[in-house]
N, C-alpha and C positions, 0 to 999 in steps of 0.2 A: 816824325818818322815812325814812330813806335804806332800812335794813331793809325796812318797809312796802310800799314801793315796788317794788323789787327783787322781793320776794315776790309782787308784783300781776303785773310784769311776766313770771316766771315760770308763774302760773297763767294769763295769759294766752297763753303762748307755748301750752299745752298745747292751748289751744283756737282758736288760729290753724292749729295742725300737723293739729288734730283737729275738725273745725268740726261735725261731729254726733255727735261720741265725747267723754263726759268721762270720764276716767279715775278720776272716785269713780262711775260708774257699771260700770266695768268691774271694777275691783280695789275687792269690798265684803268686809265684816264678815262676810256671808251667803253671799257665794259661799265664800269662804277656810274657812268652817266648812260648807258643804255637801262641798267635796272632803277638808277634814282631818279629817272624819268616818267617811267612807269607807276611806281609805290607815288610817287607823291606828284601824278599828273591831278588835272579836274577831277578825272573820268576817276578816280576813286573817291571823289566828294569830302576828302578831309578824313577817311577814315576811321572814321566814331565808332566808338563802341556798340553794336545791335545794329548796325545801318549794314544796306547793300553795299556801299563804299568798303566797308573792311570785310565782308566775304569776298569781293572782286580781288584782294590785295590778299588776303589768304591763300585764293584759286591759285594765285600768278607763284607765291612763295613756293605753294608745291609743286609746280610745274618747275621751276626752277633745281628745285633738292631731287626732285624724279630726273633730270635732265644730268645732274650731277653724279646720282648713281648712290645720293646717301639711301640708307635702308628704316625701315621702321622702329621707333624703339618698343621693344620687347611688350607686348601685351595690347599692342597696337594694329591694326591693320591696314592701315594707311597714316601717313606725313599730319593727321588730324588728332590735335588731343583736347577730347571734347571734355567741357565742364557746361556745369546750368550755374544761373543765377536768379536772384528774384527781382524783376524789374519794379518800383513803385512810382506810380504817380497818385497827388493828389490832387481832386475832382474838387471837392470844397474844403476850406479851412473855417471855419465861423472863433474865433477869440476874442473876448472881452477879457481885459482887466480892470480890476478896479472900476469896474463899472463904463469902461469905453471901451467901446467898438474897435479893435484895430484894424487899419483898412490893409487890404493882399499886398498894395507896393509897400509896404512895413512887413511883410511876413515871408519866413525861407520855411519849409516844414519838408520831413525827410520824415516818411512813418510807414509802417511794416505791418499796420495792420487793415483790415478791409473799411471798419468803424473803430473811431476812438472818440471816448470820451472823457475828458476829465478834471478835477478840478483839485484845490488846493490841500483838499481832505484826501486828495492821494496820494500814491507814492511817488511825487517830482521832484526832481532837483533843480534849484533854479540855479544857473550860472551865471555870472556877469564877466562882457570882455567890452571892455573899454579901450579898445587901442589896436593897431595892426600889431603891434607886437606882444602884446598878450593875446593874441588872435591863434598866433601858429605856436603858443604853448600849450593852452587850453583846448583848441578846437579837437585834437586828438584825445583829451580826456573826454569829449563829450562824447564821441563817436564809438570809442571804444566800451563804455561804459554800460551798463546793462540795465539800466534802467530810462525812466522817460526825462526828458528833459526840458524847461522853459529856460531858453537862453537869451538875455536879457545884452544888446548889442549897442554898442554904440551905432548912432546915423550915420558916420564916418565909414561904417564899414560896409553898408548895405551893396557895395559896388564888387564886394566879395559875393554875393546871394549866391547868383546862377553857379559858381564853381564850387562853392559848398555841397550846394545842391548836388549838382554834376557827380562831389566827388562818393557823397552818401547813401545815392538813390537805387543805385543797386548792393546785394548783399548775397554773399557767398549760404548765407545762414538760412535759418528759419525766424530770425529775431522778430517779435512783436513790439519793440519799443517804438516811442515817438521824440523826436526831436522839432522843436517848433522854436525858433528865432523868431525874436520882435526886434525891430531895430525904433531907437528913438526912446526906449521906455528904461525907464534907470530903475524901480522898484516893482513890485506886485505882490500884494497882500491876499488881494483873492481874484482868482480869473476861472476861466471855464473855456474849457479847449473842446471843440468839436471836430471830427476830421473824418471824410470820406475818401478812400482812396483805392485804386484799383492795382493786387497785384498781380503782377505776371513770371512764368518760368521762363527764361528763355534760356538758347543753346548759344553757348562762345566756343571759341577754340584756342589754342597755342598750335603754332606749327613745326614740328620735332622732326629729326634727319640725325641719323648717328654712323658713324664710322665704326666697325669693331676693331678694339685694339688687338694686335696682335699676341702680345705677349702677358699683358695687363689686362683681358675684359673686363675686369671686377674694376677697375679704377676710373675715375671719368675728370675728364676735363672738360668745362659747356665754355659755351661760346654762346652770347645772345643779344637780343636788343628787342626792345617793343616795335609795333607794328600800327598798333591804336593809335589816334592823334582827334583831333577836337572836333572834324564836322562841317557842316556848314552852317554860320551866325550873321549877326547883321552885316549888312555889307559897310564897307569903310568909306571913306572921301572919294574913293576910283570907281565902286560901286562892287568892288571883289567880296565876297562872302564866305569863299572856300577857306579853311585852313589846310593848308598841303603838306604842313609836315615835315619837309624837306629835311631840315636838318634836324626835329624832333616828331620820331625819330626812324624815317626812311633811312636816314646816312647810320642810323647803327644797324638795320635790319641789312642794306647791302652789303655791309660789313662782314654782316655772318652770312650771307650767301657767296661772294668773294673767298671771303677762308676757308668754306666746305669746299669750293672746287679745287682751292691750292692743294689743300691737304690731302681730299681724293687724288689726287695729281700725285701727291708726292709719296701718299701709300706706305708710310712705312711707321704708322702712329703706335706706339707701343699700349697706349693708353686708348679707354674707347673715350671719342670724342662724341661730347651731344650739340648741336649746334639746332638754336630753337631762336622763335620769335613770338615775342610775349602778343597777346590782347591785354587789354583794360589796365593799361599802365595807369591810364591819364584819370579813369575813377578809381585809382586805390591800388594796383599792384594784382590787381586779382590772379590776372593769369600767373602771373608768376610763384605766386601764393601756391595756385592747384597745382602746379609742374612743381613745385620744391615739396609738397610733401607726399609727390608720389616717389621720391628719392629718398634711400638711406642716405643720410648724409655722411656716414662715413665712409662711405665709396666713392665721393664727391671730392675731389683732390684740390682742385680749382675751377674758379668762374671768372671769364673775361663776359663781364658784361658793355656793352659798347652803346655809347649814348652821346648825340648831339658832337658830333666830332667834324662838323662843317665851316667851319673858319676857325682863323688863326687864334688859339692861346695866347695868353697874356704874355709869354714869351717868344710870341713868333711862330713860324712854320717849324715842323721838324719837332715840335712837340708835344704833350699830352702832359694831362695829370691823371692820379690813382687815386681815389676815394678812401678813406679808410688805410692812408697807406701805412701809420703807424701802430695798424692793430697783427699784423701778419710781417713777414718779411721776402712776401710775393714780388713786390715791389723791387727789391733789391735783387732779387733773381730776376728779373725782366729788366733790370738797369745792366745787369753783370751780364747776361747776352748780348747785349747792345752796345757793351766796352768796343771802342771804336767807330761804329758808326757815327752819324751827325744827329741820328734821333738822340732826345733826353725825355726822360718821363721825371715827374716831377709830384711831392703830395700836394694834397687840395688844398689849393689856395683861399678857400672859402669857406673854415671850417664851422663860422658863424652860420651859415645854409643849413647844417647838417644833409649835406648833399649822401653821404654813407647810406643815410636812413630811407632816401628819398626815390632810389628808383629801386630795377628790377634783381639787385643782388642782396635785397635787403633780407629776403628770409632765407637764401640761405645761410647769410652772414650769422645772421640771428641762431642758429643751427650749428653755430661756429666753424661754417666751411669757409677757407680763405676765397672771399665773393668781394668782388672791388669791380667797379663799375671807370671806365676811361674815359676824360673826354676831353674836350676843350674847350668846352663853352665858358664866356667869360659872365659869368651869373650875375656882377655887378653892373652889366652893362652889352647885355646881348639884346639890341634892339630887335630884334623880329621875333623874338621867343614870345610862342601863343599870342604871334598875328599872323593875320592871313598874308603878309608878305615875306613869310617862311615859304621861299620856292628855293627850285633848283640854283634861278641864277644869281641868287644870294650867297653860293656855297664857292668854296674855292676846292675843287675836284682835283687837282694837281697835290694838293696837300693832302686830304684826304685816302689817297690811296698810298702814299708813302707813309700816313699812321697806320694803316691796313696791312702792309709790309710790316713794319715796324712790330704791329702786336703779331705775327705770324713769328715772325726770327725772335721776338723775347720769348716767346710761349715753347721754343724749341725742347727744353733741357726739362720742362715739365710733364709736355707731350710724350718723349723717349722715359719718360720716367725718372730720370735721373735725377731731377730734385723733384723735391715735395714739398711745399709753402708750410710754415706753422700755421695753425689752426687760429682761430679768432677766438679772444677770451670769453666766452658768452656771460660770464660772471660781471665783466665790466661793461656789458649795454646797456645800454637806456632802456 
């Protein structure tokens, strides 16, 4: 009874807040599949990072936020928040070690500069990863690191190359180091690395839309999801090539298009809301990288980042989990709104992933703004994740918009202001 009730009072509060807006009228089954139609049709080719595919999907995002009525954020002049990157390919690789040749299907090379050359009398550090799971401990220490590197791979892993690649190949920087993977070779005593490679500047974007708070501007609450997704690669057993993304991650980007019009709608945000959609998740986080530190973070209250929330949780429909959810107690203020309803939010069931670290609320987590990323994807066993039979009609749309609900009425009491999540210990990350 006490449930019942609670739940009543709930849907009423929506429409005391909202007296000619209901919010199953604004966040439908029909709207959610008219935009996740579009982001993750052919016709945007997978959405890659630099390709026409993801300017088409950018065009549409702002066409969308212009339609909604959100406004620019401050220092902006349009819904586009440009950043450059440095594109690199490499033209020749020429390596010997120890005096043999290695041939290109043995080689991943990720280098920043136009000519390299170099050999054991210089400054390289050689790495050794024997294993997938010493793969994703070390591979961040190579990447991060500021000098050159010969990384020394197991053959097991060579089926890693291209996303290595993928994920290294552009750089926010001006870094001149080189990274060159051998796979197959356990030692090297002396080699000589050659490398020709062409770089390039190019233009990416984030697409930003913000609400001014009314009584709070100085405070922000985001709301986000990437937009990037993988391309088109070889085609499979069907002969499909596309990756579309659908539920990684179209289903978070409609997300935050959905919630800017409720909340346009509902007009009475104490706080200002930014409601943005990343580029270059899927190489590194970039975009989100340039958008967090054009933010004080102390003005940054929370972050609902939304990612892959196209089928059921481990728990069934009606549910989600929160990333990171023992580092804030964000989480508990989005359960204690929710007292009564049939949604439950739940922590990450998969803290082995370090899913926290992994998508678009990591720097500002990192910044120590309560930034938790929702989803549902089951990471132990989501078959279509980074295949090309990531489409719409793999997605169950009925759920999907009731977690879109769902993060709207928990984000209530944070939006009005009235709570404030604790902050993230930045003393305790990684």
């Amino acid at each position: 009874m006490r449930k019942e009730f609670l739940l009543l009072l709930l849907l009423v509060g929506f429409n005391i807040a909202l007296p000619a807006q209901d919010i199953n009228k604004i966040i439908t089954v029909s709207e959610f599949e008219r935009i996740e139609k579009v982001l993750s049709s052919d016709a945007m080719q997978g959405r890659k990072t630099f390709s026409p595919g993801i300017a088409a999907a950018s065009g549409f995002i702002e066409n969308e936020f212009k339609q909604t009525g959100l406004q620019f954020l401050p220092g902006l002049n349009s819904y586009r928040q440009v950043f450059y990157m440095a594109e690199t390919k490499n033209n020749t690789a020429n390596v010997t070690i120890d005096g043999v040749a290695i041939a290109d299907s043995n080689l991943a090379v990720i280098s920043f500069a136009p000519a390299v050359s170099l050999t054991q009398n210089d400054e390289v550090e050689i790495v050794h990863i024997d294993s997938a799971a010493e793969l994703r401990s070390k591979i961040g220490q190579v990447f991060g690191s500021d000098k050159n590197q010969l990384v020394l791979a197991d053959n097991s892993l060579k089926r890693f190359a291209g996303r290595l690649v993928n994920m290294a190949s552009s750089s926010m920087d001006s870094s001149s180091k080189s990274i060159v993977i051998v796979f197959g070779i356990k030692e090297a005593n002396e080699f000589a690395i050659k490398l020709n490679n062409t770089i390039t500047k190019k233009e990416l974007n984030n697409v930003v839309g913000i609400l001014p708070g009314k009584t709070k501007p100085d405070e922000y609450v985001v709301f986000s999801g990437h937009y990037d997704h993988l391309g088109i690669g070889k085609p499979d057993a069907t002969g499909d090539s596309i990756y579309n993304g659908a539920n990684d991650d179209a289903a978070g980007t409609t997300a935050v298009i959905l919630l800017a019009k409720y909340f346009k709608a509902l007009n009475n945000n104490a706080r200002t809301l930014i409601f943005v959609t990343f580029t270059a998740e899927e190489i590194g986080g970039f975009g989100s990288e340039y958008f967090s530190n054009q933010l004080d973070p102390a003005k940054v209250m929370a972050m609902f980042n939304i990612e892959m929330i196209g089928t059921e949780s481990k728990w069934g429909t009606n549910s989600a989990y929160i990333t990171g959810y023992e580092k804030t107690d964000m989480g508990k203020i989005l359960e204690k709104n929710l007292e009564g309803s049939k949604f439950k939010f739940y922590p990450d069931p998969y803290p082995e992933q370090q899913l926290f670290y992994r998508s678009d609320n990591a720097t500002l987590a990192r910044k120590g703004v309560p930034a938790h990323t929702i989803s549902t994807s089951k990471m132990d066993s989501e078959k279509y994740y980074h295949t090309q039979k990531d489409e719409i009609g793999t997605l169950d749309l009925d759920n999907m918009a009731e977690i879109i609900k769902s993060v709207a009425a928990s984000s209530v009491s944070i939006i009005s202001g009235k709570d404030t999540p604790t902050r993230v210990n930045t003393s305790e990350l990684r």
